[in-house]
GUVEXPA-501731 format. One record per atom (N, C-alpha, C): residue in three letters; x, y, z; residue number from 1. Coordinates in Angstrom, 2 decimals. Example, Ala and Ser with C-alpha at 12.3 -4.5 7.8 and 13.67 -1.06 7.14 Angstrom:
residues 2
<r: ALA X: 13.19 Y: -5.69 Z: 7.80 k: 1>
<r: ALA X: 12.30 Y: -4.50 Z: 7.80 k: 1>
<r: ALA X: 13.20 Y: -3.30 Z: 7.80 k: 1>
<r: SER X: 12.85 Y: -2.25 Z: 7.08 k: 2>
<r: SER X: 13.67 Y: -1.06 Z: 7.14 k: 2>
<r: SER X: 12.90 Y: 0.03 Z: 7.87 k: 2>
This chain:
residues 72
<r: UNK X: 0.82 Y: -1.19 Z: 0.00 k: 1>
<r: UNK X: 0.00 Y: 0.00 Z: 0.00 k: 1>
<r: UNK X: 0.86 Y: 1.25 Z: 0.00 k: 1>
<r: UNK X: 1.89 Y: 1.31 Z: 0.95 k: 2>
<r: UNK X: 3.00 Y: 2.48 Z: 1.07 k: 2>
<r: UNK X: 3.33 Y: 2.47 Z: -0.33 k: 2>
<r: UNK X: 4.09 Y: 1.57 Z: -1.01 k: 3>
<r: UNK X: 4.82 Y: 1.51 Z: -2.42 k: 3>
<r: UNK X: 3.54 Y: 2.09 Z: -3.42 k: 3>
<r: UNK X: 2.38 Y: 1.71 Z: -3.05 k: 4>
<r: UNK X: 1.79 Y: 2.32 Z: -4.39 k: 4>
<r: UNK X: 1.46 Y: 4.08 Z: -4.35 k: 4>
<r: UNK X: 1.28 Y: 4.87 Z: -3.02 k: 5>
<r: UNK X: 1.26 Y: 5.87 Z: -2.74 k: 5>
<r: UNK X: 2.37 Y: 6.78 Z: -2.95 k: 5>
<r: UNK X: 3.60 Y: 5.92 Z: -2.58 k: 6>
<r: UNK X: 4.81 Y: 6.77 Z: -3.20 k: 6>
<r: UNK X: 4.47 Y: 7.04 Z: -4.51 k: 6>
<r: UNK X: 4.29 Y: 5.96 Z: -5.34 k: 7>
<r: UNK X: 4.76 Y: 5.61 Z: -6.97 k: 7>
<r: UNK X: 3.51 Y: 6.42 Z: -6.95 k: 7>
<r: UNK X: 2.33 Y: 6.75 Z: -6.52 k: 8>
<r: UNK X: 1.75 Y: 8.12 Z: -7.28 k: 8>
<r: UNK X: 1.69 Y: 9.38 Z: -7.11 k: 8>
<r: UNK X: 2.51 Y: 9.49 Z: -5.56 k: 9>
<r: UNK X: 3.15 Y: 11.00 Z: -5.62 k: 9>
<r: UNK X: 4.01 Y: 11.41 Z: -6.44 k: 9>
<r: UNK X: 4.70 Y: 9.99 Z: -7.02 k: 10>
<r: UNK X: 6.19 Y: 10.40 Z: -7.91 k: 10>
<r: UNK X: 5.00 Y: 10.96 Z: -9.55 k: 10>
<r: UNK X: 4.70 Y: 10.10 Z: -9.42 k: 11>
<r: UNK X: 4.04 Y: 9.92 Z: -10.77 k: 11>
<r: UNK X: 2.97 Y: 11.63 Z: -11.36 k: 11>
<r: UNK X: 2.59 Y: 11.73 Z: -9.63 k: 12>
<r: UNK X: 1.75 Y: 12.95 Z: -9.86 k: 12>
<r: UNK X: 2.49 Y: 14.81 Z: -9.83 k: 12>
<r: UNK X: 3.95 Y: 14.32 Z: -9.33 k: 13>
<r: UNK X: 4.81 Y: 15.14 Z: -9.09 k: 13>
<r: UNK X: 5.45 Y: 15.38 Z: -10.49 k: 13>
<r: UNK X: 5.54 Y: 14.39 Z: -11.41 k: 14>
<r: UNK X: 6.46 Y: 14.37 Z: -12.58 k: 14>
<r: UNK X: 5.38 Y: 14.98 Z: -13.25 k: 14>
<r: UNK X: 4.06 Y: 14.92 Z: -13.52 k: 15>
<r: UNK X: 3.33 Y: 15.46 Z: -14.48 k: 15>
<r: UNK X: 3.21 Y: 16.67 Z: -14.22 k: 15>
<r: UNK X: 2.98 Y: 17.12 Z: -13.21 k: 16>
<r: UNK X: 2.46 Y: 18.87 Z: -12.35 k: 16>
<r: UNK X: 4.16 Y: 19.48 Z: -13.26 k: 16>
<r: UNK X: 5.34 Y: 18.73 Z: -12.74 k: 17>
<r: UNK X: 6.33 Y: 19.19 Z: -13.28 k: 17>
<r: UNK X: 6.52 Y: 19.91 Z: -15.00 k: 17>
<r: UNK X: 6.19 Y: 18.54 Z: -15.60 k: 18>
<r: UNK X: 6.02 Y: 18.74 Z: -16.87 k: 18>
<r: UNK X: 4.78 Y: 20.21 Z: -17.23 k: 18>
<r: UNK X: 3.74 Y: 20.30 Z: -16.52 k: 19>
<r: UNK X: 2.91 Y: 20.96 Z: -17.05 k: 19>
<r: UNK X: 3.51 Y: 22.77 Z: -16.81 k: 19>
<r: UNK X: 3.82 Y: 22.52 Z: -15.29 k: 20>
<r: UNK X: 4.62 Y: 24.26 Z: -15.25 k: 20>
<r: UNK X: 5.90 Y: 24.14 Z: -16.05 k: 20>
<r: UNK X: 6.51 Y: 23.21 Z: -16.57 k: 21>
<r: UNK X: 7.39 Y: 23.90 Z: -17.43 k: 21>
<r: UNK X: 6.99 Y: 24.41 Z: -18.72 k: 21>
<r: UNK X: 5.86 Y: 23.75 Z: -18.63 k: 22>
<r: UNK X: 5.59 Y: 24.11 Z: -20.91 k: 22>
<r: UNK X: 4.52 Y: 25.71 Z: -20.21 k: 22>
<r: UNK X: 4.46 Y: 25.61 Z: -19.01 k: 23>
<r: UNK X: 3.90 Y: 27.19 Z: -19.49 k: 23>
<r: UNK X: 4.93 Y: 28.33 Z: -18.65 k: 23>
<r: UNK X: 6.11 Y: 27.66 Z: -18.32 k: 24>
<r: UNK X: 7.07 Y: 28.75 Z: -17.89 k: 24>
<r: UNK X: 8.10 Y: 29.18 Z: -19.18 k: 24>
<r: UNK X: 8.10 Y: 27.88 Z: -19.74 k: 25>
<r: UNK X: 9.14 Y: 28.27 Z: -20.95 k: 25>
<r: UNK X: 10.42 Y: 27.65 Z: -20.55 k: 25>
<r: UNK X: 11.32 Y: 27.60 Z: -21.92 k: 26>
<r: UNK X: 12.60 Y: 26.91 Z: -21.18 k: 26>
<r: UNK X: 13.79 Y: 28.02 Z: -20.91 k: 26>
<r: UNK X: 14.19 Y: 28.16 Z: -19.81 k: 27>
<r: UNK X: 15.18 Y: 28.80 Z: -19.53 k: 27>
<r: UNK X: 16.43 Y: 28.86 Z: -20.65 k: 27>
<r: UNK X: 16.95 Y: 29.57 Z: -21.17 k: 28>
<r: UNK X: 18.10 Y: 29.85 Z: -21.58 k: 28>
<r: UNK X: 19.23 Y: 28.77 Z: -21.47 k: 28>
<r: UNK X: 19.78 Y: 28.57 Z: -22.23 k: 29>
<r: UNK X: 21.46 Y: 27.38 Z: -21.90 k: 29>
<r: UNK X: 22.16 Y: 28.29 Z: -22.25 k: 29>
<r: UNK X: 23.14 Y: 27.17 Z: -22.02 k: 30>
<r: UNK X: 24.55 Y: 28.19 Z: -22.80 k: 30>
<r: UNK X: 24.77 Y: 28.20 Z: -24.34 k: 30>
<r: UNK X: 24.07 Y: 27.69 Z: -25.15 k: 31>
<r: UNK X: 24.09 Y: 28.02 Z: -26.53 k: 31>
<r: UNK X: 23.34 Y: 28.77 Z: -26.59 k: 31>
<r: UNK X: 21.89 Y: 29.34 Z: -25.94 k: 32>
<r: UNK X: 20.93 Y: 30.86 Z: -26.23 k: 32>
<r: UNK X: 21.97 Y: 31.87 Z: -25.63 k: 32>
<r: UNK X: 22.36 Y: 31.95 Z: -24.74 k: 33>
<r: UNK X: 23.44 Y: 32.93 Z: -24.38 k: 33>
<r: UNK X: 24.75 Y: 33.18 Z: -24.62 k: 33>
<r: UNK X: 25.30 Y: 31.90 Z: -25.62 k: 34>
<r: UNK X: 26.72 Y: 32.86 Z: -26.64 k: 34>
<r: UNK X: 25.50 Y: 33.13 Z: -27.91 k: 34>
<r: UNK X: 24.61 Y: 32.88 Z: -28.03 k: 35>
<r: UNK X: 23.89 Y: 33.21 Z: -29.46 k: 35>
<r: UNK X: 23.50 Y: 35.00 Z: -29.45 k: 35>
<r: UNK X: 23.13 Y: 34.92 Z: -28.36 k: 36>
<r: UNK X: 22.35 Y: 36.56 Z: -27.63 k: 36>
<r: UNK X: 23.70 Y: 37.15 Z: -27.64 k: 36>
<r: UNK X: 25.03 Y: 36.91 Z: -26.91 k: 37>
<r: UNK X: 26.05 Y: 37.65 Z: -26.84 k: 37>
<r: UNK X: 26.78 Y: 38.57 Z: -28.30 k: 37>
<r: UNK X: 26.78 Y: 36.80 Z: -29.23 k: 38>
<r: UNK X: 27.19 Y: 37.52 Z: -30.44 k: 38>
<r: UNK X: 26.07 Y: 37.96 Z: -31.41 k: 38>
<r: UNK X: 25.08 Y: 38.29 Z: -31.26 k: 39>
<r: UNK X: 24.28 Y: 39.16 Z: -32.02 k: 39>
<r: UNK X: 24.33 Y: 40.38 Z: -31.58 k: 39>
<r: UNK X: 24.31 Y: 40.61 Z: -30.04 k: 40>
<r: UNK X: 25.14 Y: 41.85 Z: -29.52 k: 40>
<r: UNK X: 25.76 Y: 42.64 Z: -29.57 k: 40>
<r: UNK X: 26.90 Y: 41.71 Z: -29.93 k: 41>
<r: UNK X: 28.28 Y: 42.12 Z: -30.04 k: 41>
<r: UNK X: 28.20 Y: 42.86 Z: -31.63 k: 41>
<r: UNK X: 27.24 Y: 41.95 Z: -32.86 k: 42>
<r: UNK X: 27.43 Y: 42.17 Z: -33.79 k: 42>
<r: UNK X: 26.41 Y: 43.90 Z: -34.12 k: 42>
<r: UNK X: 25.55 Y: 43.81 Z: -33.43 k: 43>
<r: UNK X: 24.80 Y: 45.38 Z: -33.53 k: 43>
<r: UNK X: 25.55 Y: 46.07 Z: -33.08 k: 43>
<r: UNK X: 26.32 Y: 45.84 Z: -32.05 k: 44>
<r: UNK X: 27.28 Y: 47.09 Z: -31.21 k: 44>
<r: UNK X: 28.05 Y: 47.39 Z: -32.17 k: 44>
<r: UNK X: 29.28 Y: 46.45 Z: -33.07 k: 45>
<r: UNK X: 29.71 Y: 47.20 Z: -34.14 k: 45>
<r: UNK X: 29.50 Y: 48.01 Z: -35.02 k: 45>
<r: UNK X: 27.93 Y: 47.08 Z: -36.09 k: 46>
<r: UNK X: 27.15 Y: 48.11 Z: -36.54 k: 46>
<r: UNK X: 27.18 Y: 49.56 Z: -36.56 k: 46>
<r: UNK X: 26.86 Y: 49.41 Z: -34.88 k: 47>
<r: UNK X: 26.64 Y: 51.31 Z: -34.39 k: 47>
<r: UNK X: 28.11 Y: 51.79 Z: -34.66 k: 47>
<r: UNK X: 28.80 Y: 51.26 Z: -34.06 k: 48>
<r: UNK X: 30.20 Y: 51.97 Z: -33.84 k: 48>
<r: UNK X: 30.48 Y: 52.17 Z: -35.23 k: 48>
<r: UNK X: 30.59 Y: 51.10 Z: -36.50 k: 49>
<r: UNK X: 30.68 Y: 51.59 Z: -37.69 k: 49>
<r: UNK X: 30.15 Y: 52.78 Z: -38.28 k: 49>
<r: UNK X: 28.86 Y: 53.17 Z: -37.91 k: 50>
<r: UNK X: 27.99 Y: 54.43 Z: -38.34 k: 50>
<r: UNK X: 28.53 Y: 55.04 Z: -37.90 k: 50>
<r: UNK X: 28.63 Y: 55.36 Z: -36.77 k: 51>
<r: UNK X: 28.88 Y: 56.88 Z: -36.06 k: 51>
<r: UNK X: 30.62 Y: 56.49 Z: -36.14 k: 51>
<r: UNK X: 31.57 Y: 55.81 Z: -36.62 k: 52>
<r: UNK X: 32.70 Y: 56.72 Z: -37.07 k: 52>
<r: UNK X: 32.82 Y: 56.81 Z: -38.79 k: 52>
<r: UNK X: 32.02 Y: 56.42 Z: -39.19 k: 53>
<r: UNK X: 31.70 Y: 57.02 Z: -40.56 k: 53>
<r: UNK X: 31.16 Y: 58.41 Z: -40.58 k: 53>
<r: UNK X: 29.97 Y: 58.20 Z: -39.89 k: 54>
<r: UNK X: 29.25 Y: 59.95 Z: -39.31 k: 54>
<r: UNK X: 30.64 Y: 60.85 Z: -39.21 k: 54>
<r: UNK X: 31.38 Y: 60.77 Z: -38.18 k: 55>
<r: UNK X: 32.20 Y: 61.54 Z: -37.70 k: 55>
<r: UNK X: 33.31 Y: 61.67 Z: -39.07 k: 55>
<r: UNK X: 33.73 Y: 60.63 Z: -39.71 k: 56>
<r: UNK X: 34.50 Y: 61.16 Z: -41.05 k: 56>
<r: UNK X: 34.14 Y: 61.70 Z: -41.53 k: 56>
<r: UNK X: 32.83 Y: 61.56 Z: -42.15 k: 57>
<r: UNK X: 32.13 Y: 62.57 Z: -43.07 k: 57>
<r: UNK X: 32.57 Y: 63.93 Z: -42.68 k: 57>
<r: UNK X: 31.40 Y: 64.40 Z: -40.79 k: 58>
<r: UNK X: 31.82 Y: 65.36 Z: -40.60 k: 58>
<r: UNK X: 33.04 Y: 66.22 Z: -40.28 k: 58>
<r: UNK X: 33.97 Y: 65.38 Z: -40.51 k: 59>
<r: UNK X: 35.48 Y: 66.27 Z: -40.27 k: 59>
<r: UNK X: 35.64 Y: 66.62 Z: -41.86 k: 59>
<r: UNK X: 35.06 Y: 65.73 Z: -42.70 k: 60>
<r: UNK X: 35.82 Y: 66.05 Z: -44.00 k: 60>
<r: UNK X: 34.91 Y: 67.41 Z: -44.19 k: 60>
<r: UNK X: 33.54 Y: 67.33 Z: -44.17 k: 61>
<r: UNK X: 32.75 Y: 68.60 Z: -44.59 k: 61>
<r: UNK X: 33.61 Y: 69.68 Z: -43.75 k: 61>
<r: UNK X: 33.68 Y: 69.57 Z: -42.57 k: 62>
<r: UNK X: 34.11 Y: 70.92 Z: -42.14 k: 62>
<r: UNK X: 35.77 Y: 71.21 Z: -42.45 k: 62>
<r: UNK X: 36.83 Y: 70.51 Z: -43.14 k: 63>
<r: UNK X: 37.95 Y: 70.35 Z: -43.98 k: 63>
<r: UNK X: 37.23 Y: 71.40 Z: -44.88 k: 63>
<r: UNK X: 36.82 Y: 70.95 Z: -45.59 k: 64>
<r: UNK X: 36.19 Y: 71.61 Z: -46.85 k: 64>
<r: UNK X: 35.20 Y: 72.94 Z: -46.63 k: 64>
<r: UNK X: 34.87 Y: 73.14 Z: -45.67 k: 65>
<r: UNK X: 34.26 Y: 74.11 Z: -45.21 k: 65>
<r: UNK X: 35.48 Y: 75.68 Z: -45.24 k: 65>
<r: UNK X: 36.43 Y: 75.17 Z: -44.73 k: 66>
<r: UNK X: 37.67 Y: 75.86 Z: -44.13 k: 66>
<r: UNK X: 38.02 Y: 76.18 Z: -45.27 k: 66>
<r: UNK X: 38.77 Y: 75.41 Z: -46.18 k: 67>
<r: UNK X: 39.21 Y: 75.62 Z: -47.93 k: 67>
<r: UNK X: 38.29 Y: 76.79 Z: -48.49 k: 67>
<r: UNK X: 36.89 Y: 76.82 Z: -48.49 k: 68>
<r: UNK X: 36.03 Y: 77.52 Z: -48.98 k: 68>
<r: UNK X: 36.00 Y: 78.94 Z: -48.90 k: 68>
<r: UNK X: 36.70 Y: 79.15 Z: -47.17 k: 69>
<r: UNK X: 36.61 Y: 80.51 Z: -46.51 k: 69>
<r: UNK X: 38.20 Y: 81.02 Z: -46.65 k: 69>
<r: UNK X: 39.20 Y: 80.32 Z: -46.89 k: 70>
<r: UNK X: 40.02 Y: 80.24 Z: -46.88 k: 70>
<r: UNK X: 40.57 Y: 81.00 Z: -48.64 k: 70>
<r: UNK X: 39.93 Y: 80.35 Z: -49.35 k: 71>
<r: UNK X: 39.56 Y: 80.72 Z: -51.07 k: 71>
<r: UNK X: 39.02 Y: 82.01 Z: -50.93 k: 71>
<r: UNK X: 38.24 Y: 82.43 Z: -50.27 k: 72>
<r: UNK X: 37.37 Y: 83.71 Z: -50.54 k: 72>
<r: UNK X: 38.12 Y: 84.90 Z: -49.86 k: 72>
């Protein structure tokens, strides 16, 4: 009688288990989190690429700005 009460707490414990995980979701491993890191990593360049392109541009315009006033 004991043995069959265990075996359906186990039994009723493993399903309750199963059911809060499919509505918690699965936590992250370590392959979602180097995946998240280097997509990261890869927008952060992105930006940094723009804005020191931005900033060439604007040194060259104001180069050329100077020449202009410089001419006149």
């Amino acid at each position: 009688m004991l043995t069959f009460i265990v075996g359906s707490a186990i039994v009723i414990s493993l399903i309750g288990r199963g059911q809060v995980a499919d509505r918690i979701g699965k936590l992250p491993g370590p392959a979602d989190r180097i995946r998240a890191l280097r997509e990261s990593q890869v927008s952060a360049l992105e930006e940094e690429e723009v804005a020191r392109r931005a900033k060439v541009v604007k040194s060259e315009e104001s180069e050329a700005e100077d020449e202009d006033e410089d001419e006149e």
